[in-house]
Backbone of each chain as ProteinMPNN parsed JSONL, in Angstrom:
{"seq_chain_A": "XXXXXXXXXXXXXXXXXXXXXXXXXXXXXXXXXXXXXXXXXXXXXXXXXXXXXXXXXXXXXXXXXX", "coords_chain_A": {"N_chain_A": [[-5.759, 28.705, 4.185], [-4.185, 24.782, 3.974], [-3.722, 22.769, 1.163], [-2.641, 20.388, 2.435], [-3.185, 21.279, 5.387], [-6.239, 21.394, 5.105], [-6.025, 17.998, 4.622], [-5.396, 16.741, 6.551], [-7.085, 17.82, 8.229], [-9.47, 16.641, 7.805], [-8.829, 13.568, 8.037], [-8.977, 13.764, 10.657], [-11.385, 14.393, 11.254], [-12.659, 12.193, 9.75], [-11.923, 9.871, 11.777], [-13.021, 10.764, 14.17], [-15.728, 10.559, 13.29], [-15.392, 7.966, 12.621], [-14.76, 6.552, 15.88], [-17.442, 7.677, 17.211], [-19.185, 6.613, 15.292], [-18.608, 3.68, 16.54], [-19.457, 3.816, 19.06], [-21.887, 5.17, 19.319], [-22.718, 2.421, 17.951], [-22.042, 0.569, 20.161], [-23.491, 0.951, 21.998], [-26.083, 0.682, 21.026], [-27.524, 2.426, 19.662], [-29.301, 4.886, 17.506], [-30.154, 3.305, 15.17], [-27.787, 1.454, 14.716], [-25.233, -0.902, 15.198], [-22.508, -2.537, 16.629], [-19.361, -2.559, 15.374], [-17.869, -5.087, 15.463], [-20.036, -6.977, 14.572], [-20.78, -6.52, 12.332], [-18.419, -6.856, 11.242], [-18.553, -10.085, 11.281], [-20.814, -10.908, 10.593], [-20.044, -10.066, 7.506], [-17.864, -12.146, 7.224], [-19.278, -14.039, 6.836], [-19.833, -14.686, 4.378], [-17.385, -16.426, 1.577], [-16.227, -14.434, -0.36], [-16.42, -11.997, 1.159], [-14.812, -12.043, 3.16], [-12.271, -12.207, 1.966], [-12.27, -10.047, 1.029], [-12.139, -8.486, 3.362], [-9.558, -9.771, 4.187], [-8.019, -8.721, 2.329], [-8.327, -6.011, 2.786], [-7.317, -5.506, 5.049], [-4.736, -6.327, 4.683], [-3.463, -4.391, 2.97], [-3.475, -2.493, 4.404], [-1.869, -2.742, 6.184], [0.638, -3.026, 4.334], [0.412, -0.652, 4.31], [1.136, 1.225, 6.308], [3.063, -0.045, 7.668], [4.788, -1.053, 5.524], [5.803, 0.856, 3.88]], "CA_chain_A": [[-5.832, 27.297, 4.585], [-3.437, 25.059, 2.98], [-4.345, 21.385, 1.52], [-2.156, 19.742, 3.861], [-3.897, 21.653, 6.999], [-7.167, 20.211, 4.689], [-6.425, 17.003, 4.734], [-5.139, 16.671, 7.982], [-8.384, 18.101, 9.124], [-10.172, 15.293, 7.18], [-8.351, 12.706, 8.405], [-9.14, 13.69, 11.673], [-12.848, 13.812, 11.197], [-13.099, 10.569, 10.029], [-11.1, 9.533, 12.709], [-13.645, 10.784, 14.98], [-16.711, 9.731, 12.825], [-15.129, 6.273, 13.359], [-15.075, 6.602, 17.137], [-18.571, 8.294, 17.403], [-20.296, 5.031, 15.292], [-18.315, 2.722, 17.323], [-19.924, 4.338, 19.938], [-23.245, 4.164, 19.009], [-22.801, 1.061, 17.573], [-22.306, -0.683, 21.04], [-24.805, 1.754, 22.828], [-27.773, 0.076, 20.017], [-28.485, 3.637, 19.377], [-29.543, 5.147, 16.31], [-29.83, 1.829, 14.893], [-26.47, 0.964, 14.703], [-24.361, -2.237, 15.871], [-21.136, -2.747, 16.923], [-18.371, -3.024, 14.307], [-17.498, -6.466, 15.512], [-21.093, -7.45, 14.293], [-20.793, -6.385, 11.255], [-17.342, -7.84, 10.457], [-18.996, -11.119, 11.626], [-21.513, -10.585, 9.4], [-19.342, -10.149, 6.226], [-17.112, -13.241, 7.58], [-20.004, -15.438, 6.638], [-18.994, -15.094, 2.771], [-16.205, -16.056, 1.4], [-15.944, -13.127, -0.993], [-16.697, -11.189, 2.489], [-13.865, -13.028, 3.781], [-11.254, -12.304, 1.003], [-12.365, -8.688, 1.251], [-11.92, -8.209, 4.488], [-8.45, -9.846, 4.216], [-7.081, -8.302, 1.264], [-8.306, -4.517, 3.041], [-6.175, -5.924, 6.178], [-3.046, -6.453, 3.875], [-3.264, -3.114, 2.22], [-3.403, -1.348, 5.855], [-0.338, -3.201, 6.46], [1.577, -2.355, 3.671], [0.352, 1.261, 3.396], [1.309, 1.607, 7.688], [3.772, -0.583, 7.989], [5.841, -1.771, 4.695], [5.915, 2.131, 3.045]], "C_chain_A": [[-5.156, 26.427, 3.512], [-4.159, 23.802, 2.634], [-3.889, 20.717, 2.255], [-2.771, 20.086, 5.015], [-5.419, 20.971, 6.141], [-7.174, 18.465, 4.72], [-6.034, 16.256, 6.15], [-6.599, 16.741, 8.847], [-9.451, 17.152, 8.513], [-10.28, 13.801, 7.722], [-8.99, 12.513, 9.884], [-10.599, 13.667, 12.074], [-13.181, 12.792, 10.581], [-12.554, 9.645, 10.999], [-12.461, 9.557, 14.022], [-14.747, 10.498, 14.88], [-16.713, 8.235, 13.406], [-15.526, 5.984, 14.845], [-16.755, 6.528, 17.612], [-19.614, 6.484, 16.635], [-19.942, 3.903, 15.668], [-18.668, 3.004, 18.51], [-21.209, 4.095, 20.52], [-23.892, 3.067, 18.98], [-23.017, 0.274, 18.732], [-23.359, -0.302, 22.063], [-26.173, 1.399, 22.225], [-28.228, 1.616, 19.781], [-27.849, 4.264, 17.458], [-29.178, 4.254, 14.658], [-28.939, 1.731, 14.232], [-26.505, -0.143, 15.361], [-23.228, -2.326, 16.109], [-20.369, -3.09, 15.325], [-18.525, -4.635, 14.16], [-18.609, -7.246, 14.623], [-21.183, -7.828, 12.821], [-19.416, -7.266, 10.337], [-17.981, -9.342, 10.496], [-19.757, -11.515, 10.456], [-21.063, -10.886, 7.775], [-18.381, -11.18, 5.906], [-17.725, -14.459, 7.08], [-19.553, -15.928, 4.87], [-18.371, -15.674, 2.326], [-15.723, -14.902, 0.86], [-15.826, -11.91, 0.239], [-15.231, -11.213, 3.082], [-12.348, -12.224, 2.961], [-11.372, -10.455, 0.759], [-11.958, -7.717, 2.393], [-10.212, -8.302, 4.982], [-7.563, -9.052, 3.067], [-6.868, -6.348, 2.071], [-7.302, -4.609, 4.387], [-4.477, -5.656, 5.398], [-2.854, -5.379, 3.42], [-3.041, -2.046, 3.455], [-1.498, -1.849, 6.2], [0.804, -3.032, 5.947], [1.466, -1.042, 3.512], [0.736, 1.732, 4.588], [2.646, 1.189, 7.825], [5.568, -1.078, 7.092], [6.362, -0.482, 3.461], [6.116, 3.199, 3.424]], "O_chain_A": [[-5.24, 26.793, 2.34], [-5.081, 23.459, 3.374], [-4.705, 20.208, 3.023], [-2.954, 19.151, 5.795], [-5.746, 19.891, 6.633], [-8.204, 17.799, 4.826], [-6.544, 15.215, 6.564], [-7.042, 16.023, 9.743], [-10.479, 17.135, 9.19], [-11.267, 13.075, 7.838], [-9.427, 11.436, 10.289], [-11.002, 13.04, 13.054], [-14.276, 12.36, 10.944], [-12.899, 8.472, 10.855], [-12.78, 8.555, 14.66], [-15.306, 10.125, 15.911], [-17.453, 7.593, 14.152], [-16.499, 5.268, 15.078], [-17.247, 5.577, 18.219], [-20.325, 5.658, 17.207], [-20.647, 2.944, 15.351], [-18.071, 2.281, 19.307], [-21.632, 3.42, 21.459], [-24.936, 2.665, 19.495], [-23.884, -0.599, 18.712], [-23.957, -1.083, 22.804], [-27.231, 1.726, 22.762], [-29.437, 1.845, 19.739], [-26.869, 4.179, 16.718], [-28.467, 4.418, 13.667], [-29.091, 1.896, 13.021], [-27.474, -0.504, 16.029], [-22.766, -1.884, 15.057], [-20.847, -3.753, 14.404], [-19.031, -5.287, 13.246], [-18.169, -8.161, 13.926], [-21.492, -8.881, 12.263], [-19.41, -7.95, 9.314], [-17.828, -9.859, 9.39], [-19.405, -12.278, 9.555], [-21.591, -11.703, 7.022], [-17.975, -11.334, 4.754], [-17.177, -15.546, 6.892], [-19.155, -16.98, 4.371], [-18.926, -16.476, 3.076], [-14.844, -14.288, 1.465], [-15.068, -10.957, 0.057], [-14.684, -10.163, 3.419], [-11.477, -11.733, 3.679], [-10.431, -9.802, 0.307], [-11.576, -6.548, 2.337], [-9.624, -7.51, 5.718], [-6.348, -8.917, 3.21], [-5.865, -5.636, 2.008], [-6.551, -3.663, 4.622], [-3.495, -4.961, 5.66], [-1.635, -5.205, 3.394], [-2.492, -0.95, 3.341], [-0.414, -1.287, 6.353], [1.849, -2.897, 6.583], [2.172, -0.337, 2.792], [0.858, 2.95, 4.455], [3.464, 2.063, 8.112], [6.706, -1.297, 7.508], [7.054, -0.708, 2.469], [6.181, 4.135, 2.628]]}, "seq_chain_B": "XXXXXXXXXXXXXXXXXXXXXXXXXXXXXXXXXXXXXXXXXXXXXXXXXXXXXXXXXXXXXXXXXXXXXXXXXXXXXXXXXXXXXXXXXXXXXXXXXXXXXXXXXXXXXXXXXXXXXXXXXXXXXXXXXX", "coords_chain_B": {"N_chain_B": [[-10.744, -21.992, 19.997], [-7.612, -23.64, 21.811], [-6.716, -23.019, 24.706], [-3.685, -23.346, 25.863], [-2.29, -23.198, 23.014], [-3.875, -20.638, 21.915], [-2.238, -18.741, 23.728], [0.848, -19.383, 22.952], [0.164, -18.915, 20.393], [-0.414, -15.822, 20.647], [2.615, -15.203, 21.679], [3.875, -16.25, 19.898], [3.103, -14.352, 18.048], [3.801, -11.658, 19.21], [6.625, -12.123, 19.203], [7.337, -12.016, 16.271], [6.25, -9.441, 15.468], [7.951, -8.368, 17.259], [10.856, -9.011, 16.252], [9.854, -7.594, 13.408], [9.615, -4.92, 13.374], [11.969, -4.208, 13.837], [12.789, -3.502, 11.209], [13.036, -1.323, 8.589], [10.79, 1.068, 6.733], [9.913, 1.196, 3.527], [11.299, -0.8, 2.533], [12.981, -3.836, 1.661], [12.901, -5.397, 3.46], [11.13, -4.772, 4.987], [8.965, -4.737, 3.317], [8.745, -7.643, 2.806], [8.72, -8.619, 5.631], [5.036, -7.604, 5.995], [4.631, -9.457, 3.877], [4.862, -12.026, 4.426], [2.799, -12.659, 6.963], [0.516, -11.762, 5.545], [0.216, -13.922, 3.31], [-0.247, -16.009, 4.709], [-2.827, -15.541, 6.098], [-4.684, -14.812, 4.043], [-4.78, -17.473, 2.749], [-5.945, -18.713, 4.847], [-8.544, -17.365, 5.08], [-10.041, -17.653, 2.712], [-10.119, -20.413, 2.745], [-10.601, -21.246, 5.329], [-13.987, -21.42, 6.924], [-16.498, -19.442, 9.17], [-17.613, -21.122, 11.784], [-20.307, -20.534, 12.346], [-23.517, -18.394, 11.244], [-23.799, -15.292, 12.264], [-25.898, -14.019, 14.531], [-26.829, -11.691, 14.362], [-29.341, -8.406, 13.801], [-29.996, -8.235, 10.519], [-31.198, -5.91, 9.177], [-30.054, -3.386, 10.683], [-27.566, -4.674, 10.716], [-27.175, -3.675, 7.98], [-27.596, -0.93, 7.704], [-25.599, -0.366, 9.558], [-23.105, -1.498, 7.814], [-23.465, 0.495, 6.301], [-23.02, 2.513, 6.771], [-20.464, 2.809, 7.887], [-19.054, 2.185, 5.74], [-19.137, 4.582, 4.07], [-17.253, 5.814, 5.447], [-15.378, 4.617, 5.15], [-14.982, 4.745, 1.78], [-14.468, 7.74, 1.8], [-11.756, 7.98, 3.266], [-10.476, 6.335, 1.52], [-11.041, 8.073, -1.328], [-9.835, 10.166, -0.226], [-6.807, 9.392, 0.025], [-6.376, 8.392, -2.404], [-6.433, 10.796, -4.238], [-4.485, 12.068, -2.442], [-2.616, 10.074, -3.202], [-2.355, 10.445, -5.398], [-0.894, 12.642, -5.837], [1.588, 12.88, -5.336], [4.929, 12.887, -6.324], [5.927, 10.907, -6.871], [6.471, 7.086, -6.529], [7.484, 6.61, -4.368], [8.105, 8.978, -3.085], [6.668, 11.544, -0.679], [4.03, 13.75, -1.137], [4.239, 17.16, 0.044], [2.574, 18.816, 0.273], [-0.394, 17.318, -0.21], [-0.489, 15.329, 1.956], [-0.417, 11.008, 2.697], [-2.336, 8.982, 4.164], [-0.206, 7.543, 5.32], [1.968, 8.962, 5.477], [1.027, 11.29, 7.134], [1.158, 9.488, 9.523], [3.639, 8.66, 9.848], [5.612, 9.792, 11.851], [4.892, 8.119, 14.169], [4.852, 5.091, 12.975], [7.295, 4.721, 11.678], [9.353, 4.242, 13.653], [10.469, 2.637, 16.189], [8.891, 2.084, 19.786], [6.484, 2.345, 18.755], [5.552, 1.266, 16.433], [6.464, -0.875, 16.976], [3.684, -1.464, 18.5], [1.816, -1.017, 17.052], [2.662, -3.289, 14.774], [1.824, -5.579, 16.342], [-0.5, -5.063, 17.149], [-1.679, -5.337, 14.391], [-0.995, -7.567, 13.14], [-2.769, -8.948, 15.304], [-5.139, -8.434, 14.19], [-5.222, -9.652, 11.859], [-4.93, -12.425, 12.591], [-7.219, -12.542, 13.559], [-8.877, -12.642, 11.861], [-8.098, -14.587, 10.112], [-8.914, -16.964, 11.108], [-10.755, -19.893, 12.72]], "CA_chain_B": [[-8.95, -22.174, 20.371], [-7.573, -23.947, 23.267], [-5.529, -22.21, 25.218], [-2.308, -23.27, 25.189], [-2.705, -22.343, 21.456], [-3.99, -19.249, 22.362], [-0.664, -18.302, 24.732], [1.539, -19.618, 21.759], [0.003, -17.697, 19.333], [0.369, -14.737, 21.227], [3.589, -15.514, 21.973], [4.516, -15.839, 18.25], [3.145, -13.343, 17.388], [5.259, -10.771, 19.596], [8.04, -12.229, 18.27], [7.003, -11.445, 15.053], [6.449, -8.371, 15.64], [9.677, -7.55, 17.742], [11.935, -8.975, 14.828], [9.387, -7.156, 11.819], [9.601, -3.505, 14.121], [13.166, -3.733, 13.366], [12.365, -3.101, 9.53], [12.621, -0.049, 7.939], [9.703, 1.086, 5.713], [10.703, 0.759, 2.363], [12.969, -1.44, 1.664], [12.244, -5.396, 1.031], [12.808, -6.658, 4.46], [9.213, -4.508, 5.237], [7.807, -5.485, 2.514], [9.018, -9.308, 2.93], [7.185, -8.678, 6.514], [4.195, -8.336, 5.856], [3.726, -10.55, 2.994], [4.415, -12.95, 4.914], [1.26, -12.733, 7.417], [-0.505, -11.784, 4.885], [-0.164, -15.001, 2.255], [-1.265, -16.724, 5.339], [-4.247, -15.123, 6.055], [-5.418, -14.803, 2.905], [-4.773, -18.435, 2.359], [-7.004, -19.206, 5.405], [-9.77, -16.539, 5.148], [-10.658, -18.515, 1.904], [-9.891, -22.092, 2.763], [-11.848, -21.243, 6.396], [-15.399, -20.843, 7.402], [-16.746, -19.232, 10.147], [-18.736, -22.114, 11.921], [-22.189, -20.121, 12.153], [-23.816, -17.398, 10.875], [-23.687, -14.574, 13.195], [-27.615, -13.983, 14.663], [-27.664, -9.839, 14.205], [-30.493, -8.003, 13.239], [-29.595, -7.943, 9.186], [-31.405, -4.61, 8.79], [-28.836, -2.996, 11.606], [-26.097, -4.286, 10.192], [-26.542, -2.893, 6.615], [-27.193, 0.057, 8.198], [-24.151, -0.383, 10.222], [-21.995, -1.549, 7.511], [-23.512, 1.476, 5.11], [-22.168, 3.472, 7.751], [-18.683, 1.867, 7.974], [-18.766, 1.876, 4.233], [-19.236, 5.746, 4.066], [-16.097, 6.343, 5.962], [-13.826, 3.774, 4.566], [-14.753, 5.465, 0.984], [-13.794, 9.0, 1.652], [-10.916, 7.594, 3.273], [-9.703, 5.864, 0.371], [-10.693, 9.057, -1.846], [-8.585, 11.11, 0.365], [-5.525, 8.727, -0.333], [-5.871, 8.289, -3.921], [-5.996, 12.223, -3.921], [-2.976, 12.559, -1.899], [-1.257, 9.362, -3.688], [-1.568, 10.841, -6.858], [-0.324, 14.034, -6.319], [2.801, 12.091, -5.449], [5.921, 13.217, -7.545], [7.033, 9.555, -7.489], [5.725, 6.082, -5.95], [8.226, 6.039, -3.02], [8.069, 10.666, -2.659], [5.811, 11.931, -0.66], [4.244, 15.239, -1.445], [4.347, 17.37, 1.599], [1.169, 19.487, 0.208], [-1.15, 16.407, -0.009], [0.096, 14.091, 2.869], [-1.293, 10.352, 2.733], [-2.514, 8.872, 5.866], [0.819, 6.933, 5.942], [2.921, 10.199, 5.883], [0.949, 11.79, 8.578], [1.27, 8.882, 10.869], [4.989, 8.47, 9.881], [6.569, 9.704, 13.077], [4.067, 6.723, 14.973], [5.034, 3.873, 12.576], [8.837, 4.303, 11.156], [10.741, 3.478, 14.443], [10.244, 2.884, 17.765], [7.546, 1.275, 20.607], [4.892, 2.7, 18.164], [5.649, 0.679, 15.727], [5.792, -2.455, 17.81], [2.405, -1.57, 18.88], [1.422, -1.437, 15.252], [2.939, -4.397, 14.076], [1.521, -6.384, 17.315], [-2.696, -4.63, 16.212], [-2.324, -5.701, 12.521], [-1.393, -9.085, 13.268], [-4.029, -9.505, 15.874], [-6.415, -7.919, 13.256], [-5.117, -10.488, 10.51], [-4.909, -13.367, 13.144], [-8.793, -12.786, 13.943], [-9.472, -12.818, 10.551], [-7.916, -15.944, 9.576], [-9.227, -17.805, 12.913], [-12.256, -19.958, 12.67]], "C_chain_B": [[-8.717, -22.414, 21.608], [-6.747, -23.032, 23.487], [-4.656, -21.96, 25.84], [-2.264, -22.862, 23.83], [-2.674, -21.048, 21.482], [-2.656, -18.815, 22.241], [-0.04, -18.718, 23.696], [1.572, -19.067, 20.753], [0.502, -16.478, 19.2], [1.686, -14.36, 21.358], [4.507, -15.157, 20.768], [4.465, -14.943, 17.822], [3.903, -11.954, 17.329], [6.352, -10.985, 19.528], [8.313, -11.697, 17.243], [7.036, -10.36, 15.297], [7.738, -7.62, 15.995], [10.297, -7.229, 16.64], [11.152, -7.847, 13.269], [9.699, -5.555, 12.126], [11.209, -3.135, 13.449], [13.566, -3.351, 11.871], [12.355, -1.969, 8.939], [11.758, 0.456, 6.756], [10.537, 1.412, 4.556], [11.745, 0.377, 1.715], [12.197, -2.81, 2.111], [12.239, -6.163, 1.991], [11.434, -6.316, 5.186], [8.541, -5.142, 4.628], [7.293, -7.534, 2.609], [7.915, -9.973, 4.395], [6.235, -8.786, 6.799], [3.766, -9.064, 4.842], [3.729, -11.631, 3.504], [2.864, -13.534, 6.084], [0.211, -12.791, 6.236], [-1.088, -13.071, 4.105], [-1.157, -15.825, 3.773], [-2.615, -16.32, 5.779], [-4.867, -15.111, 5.271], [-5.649, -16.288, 2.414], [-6.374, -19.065, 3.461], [-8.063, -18.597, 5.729], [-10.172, -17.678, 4.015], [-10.398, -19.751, 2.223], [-10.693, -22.246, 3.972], [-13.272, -20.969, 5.923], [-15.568, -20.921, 8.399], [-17.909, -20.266, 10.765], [-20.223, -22.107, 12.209], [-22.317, -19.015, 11.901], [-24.301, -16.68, 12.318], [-25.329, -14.195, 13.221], [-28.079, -12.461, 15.155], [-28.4, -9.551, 13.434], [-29.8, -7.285, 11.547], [-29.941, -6.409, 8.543], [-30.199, -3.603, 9.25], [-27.591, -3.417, 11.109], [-25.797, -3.835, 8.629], [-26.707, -1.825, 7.225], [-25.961, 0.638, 8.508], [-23.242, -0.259, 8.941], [-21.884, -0.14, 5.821], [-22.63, 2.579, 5.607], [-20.671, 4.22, 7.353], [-18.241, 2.648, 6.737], [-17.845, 3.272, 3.568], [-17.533, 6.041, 4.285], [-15.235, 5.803, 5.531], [-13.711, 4.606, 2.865], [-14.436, 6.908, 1.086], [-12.945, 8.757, 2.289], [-10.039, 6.889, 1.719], [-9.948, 6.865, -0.822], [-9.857, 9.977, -1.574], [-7.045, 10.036, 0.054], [-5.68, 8.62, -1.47], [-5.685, 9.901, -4.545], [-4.159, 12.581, -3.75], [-1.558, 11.307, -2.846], [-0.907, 9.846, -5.131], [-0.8, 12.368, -7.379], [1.373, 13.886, -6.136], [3.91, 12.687, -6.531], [6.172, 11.933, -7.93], [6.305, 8.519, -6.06], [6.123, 6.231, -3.975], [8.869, 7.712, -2.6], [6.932, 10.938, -2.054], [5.536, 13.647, -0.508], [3.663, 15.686, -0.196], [3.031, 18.273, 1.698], [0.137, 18.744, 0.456], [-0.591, 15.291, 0.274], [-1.127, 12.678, 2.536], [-1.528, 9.765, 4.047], [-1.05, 7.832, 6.367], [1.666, 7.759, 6.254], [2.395, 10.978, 7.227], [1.109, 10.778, 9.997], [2.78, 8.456, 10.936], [6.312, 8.73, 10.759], [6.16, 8.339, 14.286], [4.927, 5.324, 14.208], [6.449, 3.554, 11.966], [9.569, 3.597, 12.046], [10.102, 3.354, 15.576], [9.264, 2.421, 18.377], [6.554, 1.507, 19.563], [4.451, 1.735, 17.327], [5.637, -0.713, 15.536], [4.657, -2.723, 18.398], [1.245, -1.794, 17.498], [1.699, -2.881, 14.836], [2.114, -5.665, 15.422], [-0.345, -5.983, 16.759], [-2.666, -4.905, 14.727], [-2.16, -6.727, 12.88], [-2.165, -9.738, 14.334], [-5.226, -9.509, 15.157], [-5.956, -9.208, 12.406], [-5.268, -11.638, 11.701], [-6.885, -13.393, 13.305], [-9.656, -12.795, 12.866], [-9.505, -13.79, 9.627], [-8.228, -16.737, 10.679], [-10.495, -18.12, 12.099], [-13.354, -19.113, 12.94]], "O_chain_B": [[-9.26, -21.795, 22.523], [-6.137, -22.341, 22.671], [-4.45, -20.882, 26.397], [-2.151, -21.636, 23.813], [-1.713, -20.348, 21.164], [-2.017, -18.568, 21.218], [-0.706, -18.085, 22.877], [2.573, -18.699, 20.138], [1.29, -15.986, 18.393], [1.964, -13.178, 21.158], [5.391, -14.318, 20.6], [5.393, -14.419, 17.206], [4.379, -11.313, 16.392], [7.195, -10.121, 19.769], [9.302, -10.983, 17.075], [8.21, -10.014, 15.426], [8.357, -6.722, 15.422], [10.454, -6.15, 16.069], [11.84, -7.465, 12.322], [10.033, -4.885, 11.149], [11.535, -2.144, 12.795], [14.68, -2.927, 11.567], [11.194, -1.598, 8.768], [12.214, 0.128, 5.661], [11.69, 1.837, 4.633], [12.592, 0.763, 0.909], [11.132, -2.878, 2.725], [11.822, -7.319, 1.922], [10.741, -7.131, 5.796], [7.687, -5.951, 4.99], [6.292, -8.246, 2.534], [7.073, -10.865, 4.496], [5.904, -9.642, 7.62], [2.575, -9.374, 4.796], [2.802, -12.404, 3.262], [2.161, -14.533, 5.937], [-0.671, -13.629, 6.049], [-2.278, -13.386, 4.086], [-2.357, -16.094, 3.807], [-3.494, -17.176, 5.676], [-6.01, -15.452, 5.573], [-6.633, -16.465, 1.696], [-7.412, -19.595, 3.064], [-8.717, -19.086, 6.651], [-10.668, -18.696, 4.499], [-10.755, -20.289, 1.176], [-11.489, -23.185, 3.978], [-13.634, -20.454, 4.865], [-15.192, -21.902, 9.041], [-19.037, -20.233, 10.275], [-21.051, -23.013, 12.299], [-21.371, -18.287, 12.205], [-24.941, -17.221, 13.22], [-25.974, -14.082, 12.179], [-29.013, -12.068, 15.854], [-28.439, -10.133, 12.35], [-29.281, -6.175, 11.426], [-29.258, -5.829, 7.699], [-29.469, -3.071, 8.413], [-26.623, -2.658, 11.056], [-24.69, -3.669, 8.117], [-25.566, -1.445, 7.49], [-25.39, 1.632, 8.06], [-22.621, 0.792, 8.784], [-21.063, 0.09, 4.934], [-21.806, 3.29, 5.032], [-20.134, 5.238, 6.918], [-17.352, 3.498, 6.676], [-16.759, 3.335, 2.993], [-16.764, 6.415, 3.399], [-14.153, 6.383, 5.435], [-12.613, 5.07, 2.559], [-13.994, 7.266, -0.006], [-12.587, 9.935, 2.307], [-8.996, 7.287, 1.2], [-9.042, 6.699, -1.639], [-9.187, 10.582, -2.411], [-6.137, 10.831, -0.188], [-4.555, 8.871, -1.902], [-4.754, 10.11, -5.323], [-3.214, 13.016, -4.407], [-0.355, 11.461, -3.054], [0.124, 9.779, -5.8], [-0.408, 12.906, -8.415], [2.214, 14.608, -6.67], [3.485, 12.908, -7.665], [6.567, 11.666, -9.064], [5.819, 8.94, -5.01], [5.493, 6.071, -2.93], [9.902, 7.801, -1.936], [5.942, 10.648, -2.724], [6.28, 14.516, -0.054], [2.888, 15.048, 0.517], [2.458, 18.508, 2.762], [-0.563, 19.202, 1.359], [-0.225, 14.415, -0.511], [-2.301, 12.899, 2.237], [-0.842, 10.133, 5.0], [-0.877, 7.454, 7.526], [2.29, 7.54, 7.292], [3.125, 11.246, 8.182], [1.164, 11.162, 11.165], [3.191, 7.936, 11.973], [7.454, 8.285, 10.648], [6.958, 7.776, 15.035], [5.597, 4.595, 14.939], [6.802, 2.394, 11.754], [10.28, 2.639, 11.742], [9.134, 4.063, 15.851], [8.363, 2.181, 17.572], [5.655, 0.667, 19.556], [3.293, 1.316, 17.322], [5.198, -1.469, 14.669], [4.388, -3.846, 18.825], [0.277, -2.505, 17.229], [0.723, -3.581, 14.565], [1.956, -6.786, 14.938], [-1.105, -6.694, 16.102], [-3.622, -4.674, 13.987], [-3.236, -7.279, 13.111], [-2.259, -10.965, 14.346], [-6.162, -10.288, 15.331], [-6.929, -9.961, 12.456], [-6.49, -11.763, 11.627], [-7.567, -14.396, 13.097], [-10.88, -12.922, 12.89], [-10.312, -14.011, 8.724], [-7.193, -17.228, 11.13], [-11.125, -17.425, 11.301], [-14.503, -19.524, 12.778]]}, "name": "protein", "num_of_chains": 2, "seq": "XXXXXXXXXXXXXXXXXXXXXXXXXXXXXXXXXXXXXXXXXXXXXXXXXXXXXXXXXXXXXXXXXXXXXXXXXXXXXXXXXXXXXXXXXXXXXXXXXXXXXXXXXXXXXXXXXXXXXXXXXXXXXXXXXXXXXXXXXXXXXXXXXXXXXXXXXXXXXXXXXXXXXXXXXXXXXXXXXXXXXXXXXXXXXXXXXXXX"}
């Protein structure tokens, strides 16, 4: 097994983690909440706010500008 | 947001996008791309506030966002992993891919990429929005 087929296979279980508690999340089960909730939530800050935007900008340059 | 606004936004924004799609990742007219969304968002995440506090059950969402949290950190251990095994800033090593190299046939060229650049700036637009 090589690390590339490792992290590939990593990637892809958090991939599906993600899915699975966005899942939950809007089903109220296993007390969870929806994503959206939670961003909402962290929106009330500013520091929340400035966190939220700076992890936006870094997706963008690490997807998009690299 | 009224909406004409709205429709305008929208509007702009797939513009944006069209013209930023045509960009090739690394080189300065990407990068020039998104910094531009970005200064603005960042300018109006801090200069906004959201006009009420959202009325979820606070236990549930630390839960929730311990959750979240979980996954975004072994995500970002798996990329500092793979970025540092890196030969060089702008090489990537083909043993420990980062999650931008494995999605690099999706986001270099093509519709994918205009679907990308159209979901980050809805994500940054809903983030700098009242």
């Amino acid at each position: 097994m090589t690390a590339r087929w490792m992290i590939t296979a990593a990637y892809v279980a958090l991939a599906v983690s993600a899915v699975a508690l966005q899942l939950a999340g809007r089903a109220r089960r296993l007390c969870l909440v929806p994503f959206g909730e939670v961003i909402a939530a962290v929106r009330v800050s500013p520091v929340g706010r400035l966190v939220l935007a700076l992890g936006w900008a870094w997706l963008g340059w690490h997807l998009l500008a690299r | 947001m009224r909406r004409p606004v709205r429709w305008l936004a929208a509007i702009a924004g797939r513009a944006y996008a069209a013209v930023a799609t045509l960009s090739r990742p690394l080189t300065a007219a990407a990068a020039a791309a998104v910094a531009i969304p970005v200064g603005i968002v960042l300018v109006q995440s801090v200069r906004r506030r959201p006009p009420t506090a959202p009325a979820a059950d606070t236990r549930l969402c630390r839960r929730t966002a311990a959750a979240w949290g979980a996954v975004v950190v072994v995500a970002a251990a798996l990329e500092l992993v793979a970025f540092s095994r890196q030969p060089a800033y702008n090489v990537a090593s083909p043993g420990f891919p980062t999650l931008s190299v494995l999605l690099d046939p999706l986001t270099e060229v093509g519709p994918t990429r205009f679907v990308l650049w159209c979901c980050w700036l809805w994500a940054g637009w809903a983030l700098g929005r009242r």
